[in-house]
N, C-alpha and C positions, 0 to 999 in steps of 0.2 A: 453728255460725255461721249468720245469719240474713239473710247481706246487708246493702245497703246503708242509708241513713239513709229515715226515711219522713217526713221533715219536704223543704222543698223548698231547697236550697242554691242554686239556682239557676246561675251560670256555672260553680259552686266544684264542682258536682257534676259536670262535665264538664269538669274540667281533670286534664289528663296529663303528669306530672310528667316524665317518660320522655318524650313528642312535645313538650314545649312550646322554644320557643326561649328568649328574654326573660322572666324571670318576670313577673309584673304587681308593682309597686312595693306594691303593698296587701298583696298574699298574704305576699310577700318578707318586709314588717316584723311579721307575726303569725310565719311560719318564726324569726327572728330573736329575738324574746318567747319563744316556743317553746324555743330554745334555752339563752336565759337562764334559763330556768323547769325545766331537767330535773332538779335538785336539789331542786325545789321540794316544802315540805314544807305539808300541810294541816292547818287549825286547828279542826277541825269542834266544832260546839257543838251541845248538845241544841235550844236555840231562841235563835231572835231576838229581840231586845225591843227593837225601833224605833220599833214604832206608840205613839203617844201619850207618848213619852220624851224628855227635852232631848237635848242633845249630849253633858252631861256626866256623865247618867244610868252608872252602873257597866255596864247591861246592855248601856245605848247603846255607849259604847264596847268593848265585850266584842264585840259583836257587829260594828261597824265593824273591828276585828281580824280577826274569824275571816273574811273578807268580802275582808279587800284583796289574797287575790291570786287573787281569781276570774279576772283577765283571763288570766294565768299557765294555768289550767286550761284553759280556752276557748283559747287559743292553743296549747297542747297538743294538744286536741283536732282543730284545725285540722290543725295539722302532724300529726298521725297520720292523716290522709286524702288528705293531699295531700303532702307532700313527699318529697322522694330519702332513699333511704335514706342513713347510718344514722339518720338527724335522724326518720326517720317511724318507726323500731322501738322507737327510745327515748324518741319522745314519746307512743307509746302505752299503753307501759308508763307512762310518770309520768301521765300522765292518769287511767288505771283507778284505779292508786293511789289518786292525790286524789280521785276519785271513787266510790271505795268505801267509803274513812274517811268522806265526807261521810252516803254512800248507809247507813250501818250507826252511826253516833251522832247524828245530825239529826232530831228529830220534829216530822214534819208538823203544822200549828195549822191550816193553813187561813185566817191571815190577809195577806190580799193586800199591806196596806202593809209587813208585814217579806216576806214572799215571794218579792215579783216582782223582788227582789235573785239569786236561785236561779234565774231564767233562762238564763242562761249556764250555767251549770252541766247543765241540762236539755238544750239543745242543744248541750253537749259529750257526754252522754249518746249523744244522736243519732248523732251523730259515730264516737263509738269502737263505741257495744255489740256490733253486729253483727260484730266483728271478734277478739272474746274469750272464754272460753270458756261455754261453756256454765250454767255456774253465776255466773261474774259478771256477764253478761247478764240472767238473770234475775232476780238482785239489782236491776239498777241501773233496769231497766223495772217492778220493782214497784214501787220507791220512785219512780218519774215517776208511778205510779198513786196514789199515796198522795197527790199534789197536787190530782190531779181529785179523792178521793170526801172527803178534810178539807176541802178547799174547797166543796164541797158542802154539806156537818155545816155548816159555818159558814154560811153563808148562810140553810140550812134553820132556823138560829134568828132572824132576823133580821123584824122585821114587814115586808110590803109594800110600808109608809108609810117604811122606814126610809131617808135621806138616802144611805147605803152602798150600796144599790142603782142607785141614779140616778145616782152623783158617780166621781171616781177609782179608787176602790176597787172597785167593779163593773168600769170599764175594767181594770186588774190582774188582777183577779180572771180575766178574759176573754183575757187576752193567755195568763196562769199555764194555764189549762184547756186552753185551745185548743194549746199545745205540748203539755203533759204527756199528753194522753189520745192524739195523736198519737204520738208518743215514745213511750208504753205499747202503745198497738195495741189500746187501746179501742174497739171499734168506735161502741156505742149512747152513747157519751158526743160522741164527735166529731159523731154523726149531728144530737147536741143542739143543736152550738153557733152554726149558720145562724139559730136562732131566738133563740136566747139572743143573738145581735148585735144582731138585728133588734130584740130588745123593750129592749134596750140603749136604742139609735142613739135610738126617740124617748121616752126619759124624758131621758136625756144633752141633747140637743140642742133648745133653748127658743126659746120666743119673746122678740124684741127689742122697743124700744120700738114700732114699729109693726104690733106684732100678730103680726109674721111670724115665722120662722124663718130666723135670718142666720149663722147658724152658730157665733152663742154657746155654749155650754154650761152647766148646772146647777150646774158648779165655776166658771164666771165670776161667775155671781149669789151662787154663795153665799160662797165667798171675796173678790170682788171682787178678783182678780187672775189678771192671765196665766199666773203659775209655776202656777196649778193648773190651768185651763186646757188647757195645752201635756202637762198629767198623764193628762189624761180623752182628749187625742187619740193620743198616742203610742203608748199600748201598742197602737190599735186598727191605726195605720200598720204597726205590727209584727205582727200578726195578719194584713192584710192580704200583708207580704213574706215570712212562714215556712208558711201556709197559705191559699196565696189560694184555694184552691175552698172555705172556708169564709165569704166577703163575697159577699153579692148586691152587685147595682149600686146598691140603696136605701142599706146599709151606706158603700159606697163615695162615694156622692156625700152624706153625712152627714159624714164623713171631710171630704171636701175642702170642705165649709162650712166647718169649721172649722178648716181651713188655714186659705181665705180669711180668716178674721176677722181671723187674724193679721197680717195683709198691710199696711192701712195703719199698725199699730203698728209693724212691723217696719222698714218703707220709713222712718219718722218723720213720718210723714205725721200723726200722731195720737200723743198721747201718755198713757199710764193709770199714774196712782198706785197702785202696788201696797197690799192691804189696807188699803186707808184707813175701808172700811164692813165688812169680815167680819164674818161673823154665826158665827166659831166663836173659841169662848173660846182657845184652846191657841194659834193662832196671836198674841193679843195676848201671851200667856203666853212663846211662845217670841220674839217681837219685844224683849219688856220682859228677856229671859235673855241680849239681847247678838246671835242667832241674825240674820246677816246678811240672809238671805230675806226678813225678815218683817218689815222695814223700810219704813216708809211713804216711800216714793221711788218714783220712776218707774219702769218695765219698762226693763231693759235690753236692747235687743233680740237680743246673743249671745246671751240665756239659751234661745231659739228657734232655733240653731244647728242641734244634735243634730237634734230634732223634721225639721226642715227639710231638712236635707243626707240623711235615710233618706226620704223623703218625696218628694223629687224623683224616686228609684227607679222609683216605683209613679203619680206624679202627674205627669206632664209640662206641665198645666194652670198648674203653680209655677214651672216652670224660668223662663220669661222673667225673674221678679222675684226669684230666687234664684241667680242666678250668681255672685254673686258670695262666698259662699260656700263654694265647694268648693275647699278652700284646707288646707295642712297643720296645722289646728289643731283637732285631733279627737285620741280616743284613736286607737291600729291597732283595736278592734274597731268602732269608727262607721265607719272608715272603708273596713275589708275591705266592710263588710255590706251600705252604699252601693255600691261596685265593682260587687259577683258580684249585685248584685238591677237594678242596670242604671242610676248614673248614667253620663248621657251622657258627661260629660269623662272618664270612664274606661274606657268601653268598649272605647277600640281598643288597650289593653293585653291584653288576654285574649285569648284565641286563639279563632279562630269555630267 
């Protein structure tokens, strides 16, 4: 055994199941998942075929199957670190399980839009390994290594000039790396990824009509919509709450541009027609397929919930004009991850 997780849990890491009085209401309903899920059986599949696939695509769905009881795993994985026994013996045992069928039929592509679905799973990884034997450990840490050096291979073909560098899928790409080479104990890969944000943050992050930099992004211009948008910032907010010694303050305050951007959209202050101008064929393609997203309508501003409610976390800069969201309509995993990385309305559940 190897100890404990090397990604940062934040409150979750320093909760004692044995001293705590009151559980926090967030940990409570993953325990609770957890316990529904100890039967829970895994659908592992050699690959994902979501990038570039309708909804109704065979792989598309094949793979939306093998996918929907990630949260089941991830909530296993929770309760195997944190809860009273026997709820924590037998949710570590089903965790490993579904984590090794995945870890031993799953091959790694490398590409970040089916991928970064396998997050969760990555840091269920975190969670359990250190806690099982010595041959499932190093199963399930080589296959978190197989996400950094495929993601790598993929990229490595890719031109300089290419749009996948600059847009969503570099964010992905960057959220997927930045867990997995952690989670493996890659050292010279993690060392990478401070620059690999940095050179990120400004191709991601454009100028607006007055020359500037307003914290639009590269997926605003070229889809002409929030939902992509809200793509290119998120994973980096998550990068920020699972490894924050990997964001400079330049990273970070790129990051909260492009919160702000979202700000008067969100208030209604402002209103944007989703893809009314995109410049990529597939989203007319999946608009014209029936595909609700991609409907020339206005930005709803829940679709900024998620993004929002983990981001208050880390951004206290947001809270004034986000309170009004942190409210019981999230999955348990948005909503444990907000808790233990430190929304304020939560904090005084946790034990100090």
């Amino acid at each position: 055994m190897s100890g404990g997780p090397r990604l940062s849990w934040a409150l979750l890491a320093s909760f004692d199941p044995g001293r705590a009085g009151r559980v926090p209401v967030d940990l409570e309903r993953e325990w609770q998942v957890a316990g529904e899920s100890l039967n829970l059986v895994a659908r592992p599949i050699e690959r994902f075929e979501l990038a570039g696939t309708l909804n109704h695509h065979p792989g598309h769905v094949r793979s939306d199957r093998a996918k929907d009881n990630f949260p089941g795993i991830f909530a296993l994985a929770v309760a195997s670190r944190s809860a009273r026994e026997p709820l924590r013996s037998h949710s570590r045992t089903a965790a490993a399980t579904a984590l090794m069928s995945w870890a031993q039929v799953y091959r790694v592509t490398g590409n970040p839009i089916d991928e970064w679905f396998l997050v969760p799973l990555l840091q269920a990884i975190d969670l359990v390994a250190g806690s099982l034997s010595p041959a499932q450990e190093a199963t399930l840490r080589e296959w978190a290594a197989q996400f950094v050096h495929s993601g790598d291979r993929f990229y490595q073909r890719l031109a300089d000039s290419n749009p996948a560098r600059a847009n969503n899928w570099m964010a992905r790409r960057l959220l997927i790396r930045a867990v997995a080479c952690t989670v493996a104990g890659d050292a010279a890969a993690r060392a990478a990824m401070p620059t690999l944000l940095q050179e990120f943050a400004v191709r991601n992050y454009v100028a607006g009509p007055s020359g500037q930099r307003d914290g639009r992004t590269f997926d605003f211009i070229q889809r002409d919509a929030l939902h992509y948008h809200i793509a290119a910032v998120q994973p980096l907010v998550e990068v920020l709450l699972y490894a924050p010694d990997l964001v400079d303050r330049n990273v970070r305050a790129a990051i909260l541009s492009g919160l702000e951007f979202l700000r008067p959209f969100f208030l209604g202050e402002q209103q944007h027609t989703e893809f009314a101008r995109t410049s990529i064929a597939f989203d007319i393609e999946r608009r014209d397929d029936g595909n609700p997203v991609f409907r020339d309508a206005p930005w709803d501003p829940d679709h900024g919930r998620v993004l929002l409610r983990l981001a208050r976390a880390a951004f206290p800069e947001i809270r004034s004009w986000t309170e009004q969201i942190v409210d019981h309509r999230y999955d348990p995993r948005t909503k444990l991850l907000a808790a233990i990385y430190g929304e304020p309305q939560r904090r005084a559940q946790w034990p100090p």
